[in-house]
Structure formats: structure tokens, C-alpha cells
LOVONU-478973 format. One record per residue (C-alpha): residue in three letters; chain; residue number from 1; x, y, z. Coordinates in steps of 0.1 Angstrom, whole numbers, plus 5000, padded with zeros to 4 digits. Each point is the difference from the previous one (the first is absolute). Layout:
BEGIN
  residuo  cadena  num    px    py    pz
      Ala       A  NUM     X     Y     Z
...
END
This chain:
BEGIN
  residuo  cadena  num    px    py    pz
      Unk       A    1  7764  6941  1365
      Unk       A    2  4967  5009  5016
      Unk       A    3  4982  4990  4973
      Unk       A    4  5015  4970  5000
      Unk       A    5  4991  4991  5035
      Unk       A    6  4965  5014  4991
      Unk       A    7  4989  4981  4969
      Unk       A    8  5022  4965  5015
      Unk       A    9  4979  5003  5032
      Unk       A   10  4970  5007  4987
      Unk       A   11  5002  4978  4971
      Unk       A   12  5016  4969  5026
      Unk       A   13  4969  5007  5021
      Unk       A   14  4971  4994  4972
      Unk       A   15  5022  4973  4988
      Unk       A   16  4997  4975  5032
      Unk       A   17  4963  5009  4995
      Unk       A   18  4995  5026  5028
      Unk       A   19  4966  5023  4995
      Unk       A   20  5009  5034  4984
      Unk       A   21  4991  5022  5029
      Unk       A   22  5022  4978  5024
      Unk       A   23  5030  4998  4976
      Unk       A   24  4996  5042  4996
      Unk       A   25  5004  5002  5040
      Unk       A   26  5030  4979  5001
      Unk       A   27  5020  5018  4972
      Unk       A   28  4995  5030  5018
      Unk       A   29  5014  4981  5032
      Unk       A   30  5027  4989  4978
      Unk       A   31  5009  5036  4988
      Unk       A   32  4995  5017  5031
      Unk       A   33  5030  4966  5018
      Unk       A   34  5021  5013  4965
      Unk       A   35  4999  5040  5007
      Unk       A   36  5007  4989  5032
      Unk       A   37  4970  5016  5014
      Unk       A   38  4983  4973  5020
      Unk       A   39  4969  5012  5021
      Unk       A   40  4972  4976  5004
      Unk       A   41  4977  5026  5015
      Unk       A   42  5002  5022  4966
      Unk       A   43  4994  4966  4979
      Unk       A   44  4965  4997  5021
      Unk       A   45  4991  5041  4999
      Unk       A   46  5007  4999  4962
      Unk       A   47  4974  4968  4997
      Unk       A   48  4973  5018  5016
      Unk       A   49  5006  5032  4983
      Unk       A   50  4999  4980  4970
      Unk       A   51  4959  4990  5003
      Unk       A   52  4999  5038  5021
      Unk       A   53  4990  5022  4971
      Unk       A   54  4964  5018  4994
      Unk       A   55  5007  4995  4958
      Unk       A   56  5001  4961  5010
      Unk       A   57  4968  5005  5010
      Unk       A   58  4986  5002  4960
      Unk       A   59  5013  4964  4997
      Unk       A   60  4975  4975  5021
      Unk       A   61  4968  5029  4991
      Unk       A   62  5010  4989  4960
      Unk       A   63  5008  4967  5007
      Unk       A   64  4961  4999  5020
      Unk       A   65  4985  5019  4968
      Unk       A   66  5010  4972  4977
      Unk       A   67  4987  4971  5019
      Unk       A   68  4967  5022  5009
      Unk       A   69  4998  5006  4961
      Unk       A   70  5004  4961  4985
      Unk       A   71  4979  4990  5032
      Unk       A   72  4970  5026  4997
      Unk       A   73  4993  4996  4962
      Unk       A   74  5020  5030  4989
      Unk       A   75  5025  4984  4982
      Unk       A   76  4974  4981  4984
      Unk       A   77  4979  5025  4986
      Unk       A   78  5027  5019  4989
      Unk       A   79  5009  4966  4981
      Unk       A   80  4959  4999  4990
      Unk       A   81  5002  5036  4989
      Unk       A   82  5032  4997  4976
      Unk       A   83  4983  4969  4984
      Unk       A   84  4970  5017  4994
      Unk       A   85  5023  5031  4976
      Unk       A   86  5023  4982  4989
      Unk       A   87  4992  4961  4999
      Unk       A   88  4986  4998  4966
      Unk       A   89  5032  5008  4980
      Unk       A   90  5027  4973  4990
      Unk       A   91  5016  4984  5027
      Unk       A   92  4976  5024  5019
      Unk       A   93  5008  4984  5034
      Unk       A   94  5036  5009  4996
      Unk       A   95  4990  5033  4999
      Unk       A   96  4975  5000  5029
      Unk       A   97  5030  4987  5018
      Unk       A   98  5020  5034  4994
      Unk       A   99  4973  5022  5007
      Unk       A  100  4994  4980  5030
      Unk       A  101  5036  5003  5015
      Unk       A  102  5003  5034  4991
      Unk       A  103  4966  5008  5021
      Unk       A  104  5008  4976  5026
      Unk       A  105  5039  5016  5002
      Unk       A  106  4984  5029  5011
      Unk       A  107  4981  4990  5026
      Unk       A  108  5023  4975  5023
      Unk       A  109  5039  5005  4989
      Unk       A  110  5007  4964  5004
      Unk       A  111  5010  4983  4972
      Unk       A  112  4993  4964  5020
      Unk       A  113  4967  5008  5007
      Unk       A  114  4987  5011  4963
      Unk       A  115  5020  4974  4986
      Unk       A  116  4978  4980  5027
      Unk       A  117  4971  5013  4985
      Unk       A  118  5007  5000  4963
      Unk       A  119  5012  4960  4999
      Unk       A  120  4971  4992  5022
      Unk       A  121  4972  5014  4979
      Unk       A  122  5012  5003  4968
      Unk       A  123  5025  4968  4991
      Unk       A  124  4966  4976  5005
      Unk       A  125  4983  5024  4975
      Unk       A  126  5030  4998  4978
      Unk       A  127  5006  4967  4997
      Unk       A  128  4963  4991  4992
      Unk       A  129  5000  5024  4973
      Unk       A  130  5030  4984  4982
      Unk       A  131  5024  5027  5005
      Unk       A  132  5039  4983  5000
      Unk       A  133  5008  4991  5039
      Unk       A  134  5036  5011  4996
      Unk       A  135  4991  5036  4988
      Unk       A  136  4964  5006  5025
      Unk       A  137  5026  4991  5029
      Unk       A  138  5024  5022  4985
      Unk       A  139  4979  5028  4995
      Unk       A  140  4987  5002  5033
      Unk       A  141  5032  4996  5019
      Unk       A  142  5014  5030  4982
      Unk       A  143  4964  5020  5008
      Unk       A  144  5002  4992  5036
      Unk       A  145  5035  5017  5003
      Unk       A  146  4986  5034  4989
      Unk       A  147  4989  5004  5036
      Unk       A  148  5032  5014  5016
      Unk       A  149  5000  5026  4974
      Unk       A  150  4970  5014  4996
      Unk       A  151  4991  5023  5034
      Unk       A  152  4991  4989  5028
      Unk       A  153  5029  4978  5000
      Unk       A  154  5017  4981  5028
      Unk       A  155  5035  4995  4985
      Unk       A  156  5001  5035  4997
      Unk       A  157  4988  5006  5034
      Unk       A  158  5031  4979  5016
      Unk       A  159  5027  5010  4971
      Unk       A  160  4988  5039  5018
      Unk       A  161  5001  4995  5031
      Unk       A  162  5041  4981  4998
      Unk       A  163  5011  5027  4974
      Unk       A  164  4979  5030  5014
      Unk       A  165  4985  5007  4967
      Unk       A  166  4969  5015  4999
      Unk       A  167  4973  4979  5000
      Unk       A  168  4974  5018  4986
      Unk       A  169  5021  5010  4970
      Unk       A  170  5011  4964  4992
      Unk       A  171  4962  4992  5000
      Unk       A  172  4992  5025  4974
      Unk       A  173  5033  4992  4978
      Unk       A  174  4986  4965  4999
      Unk       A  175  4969  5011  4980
      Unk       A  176  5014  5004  4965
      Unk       A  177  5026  4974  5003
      Unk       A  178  4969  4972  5011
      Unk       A  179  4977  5013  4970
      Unk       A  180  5029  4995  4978
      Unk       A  181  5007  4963  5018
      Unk       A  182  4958  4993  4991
      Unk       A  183  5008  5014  4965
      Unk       A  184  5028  4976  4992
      Unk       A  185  4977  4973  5007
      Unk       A  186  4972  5007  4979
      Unk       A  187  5028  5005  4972
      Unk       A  188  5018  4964  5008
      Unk       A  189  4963  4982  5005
      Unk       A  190  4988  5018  4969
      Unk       A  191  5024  4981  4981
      Unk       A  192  5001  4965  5018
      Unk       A  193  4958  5006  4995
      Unk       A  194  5005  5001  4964
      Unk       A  195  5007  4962  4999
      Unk       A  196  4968  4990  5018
      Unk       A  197  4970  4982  4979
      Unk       A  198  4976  4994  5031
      Unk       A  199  4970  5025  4993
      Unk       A  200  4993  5030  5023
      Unk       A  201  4968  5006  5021
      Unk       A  202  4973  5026  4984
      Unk       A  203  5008  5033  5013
      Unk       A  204  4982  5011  5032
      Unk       A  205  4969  5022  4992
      Unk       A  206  4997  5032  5014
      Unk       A  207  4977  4990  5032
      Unk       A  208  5029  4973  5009
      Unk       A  209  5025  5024  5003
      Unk       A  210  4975  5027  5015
      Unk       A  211  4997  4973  5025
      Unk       A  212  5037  4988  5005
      Unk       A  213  5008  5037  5002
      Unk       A  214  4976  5008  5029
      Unk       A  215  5009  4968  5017
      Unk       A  216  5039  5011  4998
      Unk       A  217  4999  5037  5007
      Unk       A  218  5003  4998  5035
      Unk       A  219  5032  4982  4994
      Unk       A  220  5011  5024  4974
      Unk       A  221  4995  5030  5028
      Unk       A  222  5028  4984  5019
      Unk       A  223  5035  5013  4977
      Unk       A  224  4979  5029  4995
      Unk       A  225  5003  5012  5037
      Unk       A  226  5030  4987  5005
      Unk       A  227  5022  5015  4967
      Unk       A  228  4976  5030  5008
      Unk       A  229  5011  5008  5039
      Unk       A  230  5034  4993  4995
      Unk       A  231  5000  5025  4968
      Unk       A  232  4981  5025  5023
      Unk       A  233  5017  4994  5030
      Unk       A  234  4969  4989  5016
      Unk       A  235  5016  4975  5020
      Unk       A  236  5036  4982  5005
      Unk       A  237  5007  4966  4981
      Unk       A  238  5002  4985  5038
      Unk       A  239  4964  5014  4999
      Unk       A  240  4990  4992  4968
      Unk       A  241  5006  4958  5009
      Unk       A  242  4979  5004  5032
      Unk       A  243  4974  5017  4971
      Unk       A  244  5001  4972  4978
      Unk       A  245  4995  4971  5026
      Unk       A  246  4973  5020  5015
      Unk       A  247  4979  5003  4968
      Unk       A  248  5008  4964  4986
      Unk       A  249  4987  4989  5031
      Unk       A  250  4969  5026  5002
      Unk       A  251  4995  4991  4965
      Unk       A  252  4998  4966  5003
      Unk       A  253  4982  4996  5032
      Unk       A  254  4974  5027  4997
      Unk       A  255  4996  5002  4963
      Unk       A  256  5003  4967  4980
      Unk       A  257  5000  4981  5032
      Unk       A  258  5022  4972  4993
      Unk       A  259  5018  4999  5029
      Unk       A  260  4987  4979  5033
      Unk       A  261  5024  5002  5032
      Unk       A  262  5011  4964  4991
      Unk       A  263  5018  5015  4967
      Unk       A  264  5011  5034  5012
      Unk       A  265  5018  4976  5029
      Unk       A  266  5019  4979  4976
      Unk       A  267  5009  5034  4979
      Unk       A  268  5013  5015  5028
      Unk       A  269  5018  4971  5011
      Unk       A  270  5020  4996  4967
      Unk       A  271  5005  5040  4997
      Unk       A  272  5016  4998  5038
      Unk       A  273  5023  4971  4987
      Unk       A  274  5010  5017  4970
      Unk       A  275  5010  5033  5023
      Unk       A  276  5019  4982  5027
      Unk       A  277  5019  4984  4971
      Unk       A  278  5008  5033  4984
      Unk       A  279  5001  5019  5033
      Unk       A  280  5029  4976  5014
      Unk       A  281  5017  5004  4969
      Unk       A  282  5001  5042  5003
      Unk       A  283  5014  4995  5035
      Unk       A  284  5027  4977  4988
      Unk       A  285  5007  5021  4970
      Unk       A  286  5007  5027  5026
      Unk       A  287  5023  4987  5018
      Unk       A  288  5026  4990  4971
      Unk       A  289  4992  5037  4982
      Unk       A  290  5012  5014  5031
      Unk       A  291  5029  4981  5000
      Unk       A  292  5005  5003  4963
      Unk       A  293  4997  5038  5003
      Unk       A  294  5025  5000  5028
      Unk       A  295  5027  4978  4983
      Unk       A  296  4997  5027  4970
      Unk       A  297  4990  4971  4975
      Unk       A  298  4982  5024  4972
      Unk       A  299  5035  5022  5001
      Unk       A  300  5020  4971  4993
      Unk       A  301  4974  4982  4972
      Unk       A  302  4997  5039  4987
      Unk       A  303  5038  4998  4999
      Unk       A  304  4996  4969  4977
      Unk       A  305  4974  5014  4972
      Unk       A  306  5019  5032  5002
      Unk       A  307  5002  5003  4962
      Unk       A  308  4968  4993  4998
      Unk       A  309  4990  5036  5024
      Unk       A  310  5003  5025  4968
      Unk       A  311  4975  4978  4981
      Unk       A  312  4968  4999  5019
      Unk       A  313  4982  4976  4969
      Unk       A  314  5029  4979  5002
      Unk       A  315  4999  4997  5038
      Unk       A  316  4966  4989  5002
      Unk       A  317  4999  4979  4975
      Unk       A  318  5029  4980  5014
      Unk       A  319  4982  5003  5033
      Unk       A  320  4969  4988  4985
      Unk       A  321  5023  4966  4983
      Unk       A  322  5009  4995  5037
      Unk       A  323  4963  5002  5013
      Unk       A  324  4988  4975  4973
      Unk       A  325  5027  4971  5009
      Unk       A  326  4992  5005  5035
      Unk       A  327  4959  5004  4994
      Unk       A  328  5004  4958  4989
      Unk       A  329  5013  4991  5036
      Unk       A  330  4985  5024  5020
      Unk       A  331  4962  5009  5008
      Unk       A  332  4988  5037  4995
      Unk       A  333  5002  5011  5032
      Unk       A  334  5036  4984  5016
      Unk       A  335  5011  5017  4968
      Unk       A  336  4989  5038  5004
      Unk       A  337  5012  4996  5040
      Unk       A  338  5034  4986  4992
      Unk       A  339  5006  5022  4971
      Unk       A  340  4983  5029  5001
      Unk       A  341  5019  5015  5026
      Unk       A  342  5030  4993  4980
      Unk       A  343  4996  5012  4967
      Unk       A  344  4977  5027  5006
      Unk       A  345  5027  5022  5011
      Unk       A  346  5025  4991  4971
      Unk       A  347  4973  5012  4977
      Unk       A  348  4990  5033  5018
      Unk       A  349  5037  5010  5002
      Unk       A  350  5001  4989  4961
      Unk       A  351  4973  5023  4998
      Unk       A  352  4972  4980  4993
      Unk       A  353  4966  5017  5015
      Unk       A  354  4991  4975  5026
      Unk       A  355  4966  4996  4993
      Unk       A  356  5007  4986  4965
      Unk       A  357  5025  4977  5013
      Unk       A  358  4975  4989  5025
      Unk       A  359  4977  4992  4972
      Unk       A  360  5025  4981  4983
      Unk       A  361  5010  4980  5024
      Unk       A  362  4971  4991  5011
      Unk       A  363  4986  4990  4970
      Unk       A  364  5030  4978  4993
      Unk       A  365  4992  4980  5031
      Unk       A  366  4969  4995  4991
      Unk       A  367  5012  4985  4970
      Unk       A  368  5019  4975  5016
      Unk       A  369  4965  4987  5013
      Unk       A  370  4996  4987  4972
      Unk       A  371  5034  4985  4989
      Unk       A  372  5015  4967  5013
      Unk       A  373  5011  4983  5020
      Unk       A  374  4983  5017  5028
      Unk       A  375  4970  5019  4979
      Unk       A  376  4975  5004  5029
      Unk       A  377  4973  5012  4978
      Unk       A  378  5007  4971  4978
      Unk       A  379  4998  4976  5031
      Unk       A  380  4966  5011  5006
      Unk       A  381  4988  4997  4963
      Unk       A  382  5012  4965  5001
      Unk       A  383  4984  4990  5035
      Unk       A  384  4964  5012  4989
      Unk       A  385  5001  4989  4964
      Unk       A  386  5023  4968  5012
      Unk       A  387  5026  5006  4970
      Unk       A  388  5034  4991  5001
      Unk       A  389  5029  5027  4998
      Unk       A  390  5008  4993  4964
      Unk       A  391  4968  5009  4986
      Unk       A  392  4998  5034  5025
      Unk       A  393  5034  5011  4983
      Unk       A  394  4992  4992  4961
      Unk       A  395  4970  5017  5006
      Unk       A  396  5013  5030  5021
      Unk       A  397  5031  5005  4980
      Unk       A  398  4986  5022  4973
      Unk       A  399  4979  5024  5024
      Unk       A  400  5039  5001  5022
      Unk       A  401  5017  5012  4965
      Unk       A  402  4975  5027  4997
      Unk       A  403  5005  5009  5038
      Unk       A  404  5037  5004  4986
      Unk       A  405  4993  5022  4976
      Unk       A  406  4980  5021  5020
      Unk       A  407  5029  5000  5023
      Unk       A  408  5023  5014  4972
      Unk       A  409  4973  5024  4990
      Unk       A  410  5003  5018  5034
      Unk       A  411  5035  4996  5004
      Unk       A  412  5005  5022  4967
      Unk       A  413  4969  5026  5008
      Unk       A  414  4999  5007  5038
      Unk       A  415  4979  5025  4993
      Unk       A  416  4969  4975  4993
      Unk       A  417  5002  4999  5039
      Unk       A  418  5012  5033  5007
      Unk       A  419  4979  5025  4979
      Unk       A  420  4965  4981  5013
      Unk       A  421  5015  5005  5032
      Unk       A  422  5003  5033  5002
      Unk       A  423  4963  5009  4987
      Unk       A  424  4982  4972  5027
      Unk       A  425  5025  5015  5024
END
């Protein structure tokens, strides 16, 4: 019965059209009136415990490194410096486009903001060449969602900090996984590429890429010190944001010096609007996961998969059914602090190691970023390239079955996540 009054409350809220955060603090009002537990005063302590947390503190520091990045030129050279190795091949761009996300995933962790990036810099360039629309928009839309996987990674930052799962750990179980992600890519574009009759650029001489290379190195240094200290234990993840805004902005300031006060204003000002969006939504989060932990819901939905709890591969990959119907209506983030709480449990008591599952799911929601009807990354393809929805999914939907199958490759070997763990650990 409570989940029942959970999921109908919830559910009834985002129905009428109330913001996420909002309807998250009202179903834990509405589950605290059912358990008969009614205490305003908790209600507001839980809220601002909710945005109280030193982890937190990773998010707006990444969120800051990604606009510093597309706003200083770093973005861009990385773009300038994949072009230069791997432009000349068939459907080259496609390809610069991977290598490109990859980089830029492990630099800023937002999948909004590389996708920003990508579309803004590279759809022009693909179009002029010839390349099909549908599949260029495709392409980059399923790049830019490399980002929460690949360390330093905000998702995983918040999906930690609600499930107290190790941060650091979930950062370096995302390495193999997001190579792996980049690697399906060039395997699906390799084949779409094969159709193509436009001819390819001459191949960069050895100067060029000399050049591009010292250009980008600077850049280059950045998931080096970051994969580096948190492997070494140099500094905390927390610590390792603060590090990342600090040298995007040094970098971009002091070295290529593409950033004036007017544009480090207007960065700032979109990274603060991003944070209070996502920082409201953590506080709200709290204050139903309290509830939701109090009313014993994971017990009772634990109850329900019960046959499910001797088969761990079975349990997740039902779970991970569940996460992709709910990834279409729900953004990344509403997803891991409504769920996450939940099903994190059910899976360690399963047995699952909680690291893997934290991988898992998170790279599940960041899947649904690129499905319908909601598709955020999709949405922001379509706004800078101004193409409609029906063109984003035909060209999206075969870079989303190979997602998939990546999905069912790690469902069936854990230990491509767990073994790498253990050695960067």
C-alpha cells in the first residue's frame, strides 16, 4: 500500500504539471500525513540537509568547469585537435566527434554541456560537408551522453552522495565502461560511414598535428590530474571539482586568454542556474528518501522482486527494464534521486557490489537522455541544429541499440567493471 500512495502521489503531482523538486517535497508530506507522522519542522530540517552535504559541493565546481571549458576555447581545441588525427578518414568528422566526447567527458561530467559543445561546433561542420543530418545529429547526441560516465562525473557525484556509495570508486568504475561506450560508436559510425560518397580532406601533415597537439595539451593535462589524484589519493573528488574549475579557468584566462570578465560573467551565471536547479532538486529528493526510508518502501518493493533476490543477473536486468521505461519520462538527475535510494538497497541485499550497480544505473539514465519523449540531450541537439524530433530519433536510434547491447554486455560480465576496479583501486 505504501507504494501505492508513493508512485500515485508522485505520479498525480508531475501530472497537474508541478516542477519535479516541488512534487518530491509534497510526496514526502503526503507519506509522512499517511504513516501518520506529521511534523512540519522535520519536513524543513530534511530540505536543508538535503543541499547540506560537503560531496554536493563537486556538483556546481563541475558544472563551472564545463561552461569555463566551451567558453575559454578548450572545448574547441580539443574539437581542432581530434580533426587534425582523425578528420581525414571516411566520415572523418564522425569520428572527430567521438574522440571529441570522450576527451571532453573527461573534463566536465555534464552531458548538457559537451553535448552543448559538440552540436555547436561540429553540426555546422557536418552539414557543409554533406554528411546525412539525421545521423551527424544522431551521432553527437549519443557522444555527448558519455559525460556522466567517464570520471569526473556529476551523476555519479549525486547517485553517491543519496546511496552513500563511494564516490571515488564509482569514478574509476566508469573508465572502462565509457571507453567501451566511445568504442561502440566508432563500430556503429564505421558502418553508417561506409555509405558515404562525399570525399575526405587530405590528411593533416605532421607540423598540423605537431601544432594542434601543442595547442591542446594544456587541455589534455586536465583528466590527467584529475584520474591521477583520485587514483593516488591526492585529493578527494569534492577536491578534485574545485581542481578542475580552477585550472579551466587558469587555463583559459592566463594561457589561451579567451576569456574577458564579460564572458567569465555570463559562464558563471548559467553554471549558478544550472546548480540551484540541481541543488533544489537534492533537497527535495531528501525529504521524500527520508520518508521513503521511514515507511520501509525498499522492504516492501524487495518483498515484490523476491524471486528475483537468488539471481543477481536477473535482478538487474529487470531493474535495468524498469530504469529504461522510466529514463523516457524522466530527466537524468529526478531519476537517480527518486530511484536510487530505492533500488540500491534491493540490489546490495541481492548481492550485487554497489559500485557496479551504481554504474549501471547510471548509465541507464543517461541513456534515457537520449530517448523520447523527454530526451534532454536530444532537445538540445534539436535547438542548436533547429531539427525536429523525428529526425533526432531515426538518427539516434541505431547508436541507442548499441547502448543496449553494451547494457547486456555488462549485465552478463560484471567483471568488465569489477576486475578494472580493483587494479585503479
Amino acid at each position: 500500500m505504501t507504494v501505492a500512495v508513493f508512485l500515485s502521489s508522485l505520479l498525480g503531482f508531475m501530472a497537474f504539471g508541478m516542477p519535479i523538486a516541488f512534487a518530491l517535497m509534497l510526496t514526502g508530506a503526503v507519506l509522512m500525513w499517511y504513516l501518520d507522522f506529521w511534523d512540519v519542522q522535520l519536513l524543513a530540517q530534511n530540505l536543508l540537509a538535503g543541499a547540506d552535504s560537503f560531496p554536493l559541493l563537486a556538483v556546481p565546481f563541475f558544472i563551472l568547469a564545463g561552461e569555463l571549458m566551451n567558453a575559454g576555447g578548450i572545448s574547441r581545441r580539443i574539437i581542432t585537435m581530434a580533426q587534425a588525427f582523425v578528420g581525414h578518414k571516411r566520415g572523418g568528422l564522425g569520428f572527430v566527434a567521438i574522440a571529441a566526447a570522450v576527451l571532453l567527458a573527461s573534463m566536465s561530467g555534464s552531458a548538457l554541456a559537451d553535448t552543448a559543445a559538440l552540436a555547436t561546433l561540429l553540426l555546422p561542420m557536418m552539414r557543409q560537408r554533406g554528411y546525412p543530418l539525421h545521423s551527424s545529429a544522431g551521432l553527437v547526441a549519443a557522444g555527448g551522453i558519455i559525460a556522466p560516465i567517464i570520471p569526473p562525473s556529476m551523476p555519479f557525484v549525486i547517485y553517491g552522495v543519496v546511496t552513500n556509495t563511494s564516490i571515488s570508486q564509482l569514478f574509476m568504475a566508469g573508465l572502462v565502461p565509457g571507453l567501451i561506450m566511445g568504442a561502440g560508436l566508432i563500430f556503429a559510425w564505421t558502418l553508417i560511414a561506409r555509405g558515404f560518397t562525399e570525399p575526405s580532406p587530405p590528411k593533416a601533415s605532421k607540423a598540423v598535428r605537431r601544432a594542434a597537439l601543442i595547442d591542446g595539451a594544456s587541455a589534455l593535462m586536465l583528466p590527467v590530474i584529475i584520474v591521477g589524484g583520485l587514483r593516488f589519493g591526492i585529493f578527494t573528488p569534492t577536491e578534485a571539482a574545485v581542481v578542475a574549475a580552477t585550472y579551466a579557468l587558469a587555463v583559459s584566462t592566463l594561457l589561451y586568454r579567451e576569456l574577458d570578465w564579460k564572458t567569465l560573467i555570463e559562464a558563471m551565471t548559467r553554471a549558478s542556474r544550472t546548480t540551484a536547479s540541481v541543488m533544489f532538486l537534492c533537497a527535495a529528493a531528501t525529504v521524500s528518501a527520508y520518508m521513503v526510508t521511514l515507511a520501509q518502501l525498499p522492504d516492501e518493493i524487495a518483498s515484490m522482486l523476491g524471486p528475483l533476490a537468488d539471481h543477481p543477473r536477473l535482478l538487474v536486468a529487470a531493474i535495468m527494464l524498469l530504469m529504461i521505461a522510466i529514463g523516457m519520462v524522466l530527466d537524468l538527475t529526478p531519476t537517480i534521486l527518486i530511484l536510487a535510494p530505492v533500488l540500491a538497497p534491493i540490489a546490495a541485499k541481492a548481492g550485487v557490489n554497489p559500485v557496479y550497480f551504481g554504474v549501471m544505473f547510471v548509465l541507464i539514465g543517461s541513456i534515457g537522455l537520449i530517448t523520447p519523449p523527454v530526451g534532454t540531450v536530444l532537445n538540445v541537439v534539436g535547438g542548436i541544429g533547429k531539427l525536429r524530433m523525428e529526425i533526432l530519433v531515426r538518427g539516434v536510434m541505431p547508436f541507442f541499440l548499441i547502448y543496449l547491447a553494451i547494457v547486456l554486455l555488462l549485465i552478463a560480465f560484471p567483471a568488465i567493471v569489477t576486475v578494472p576496479l580493483a587494479w585503479l583501486r
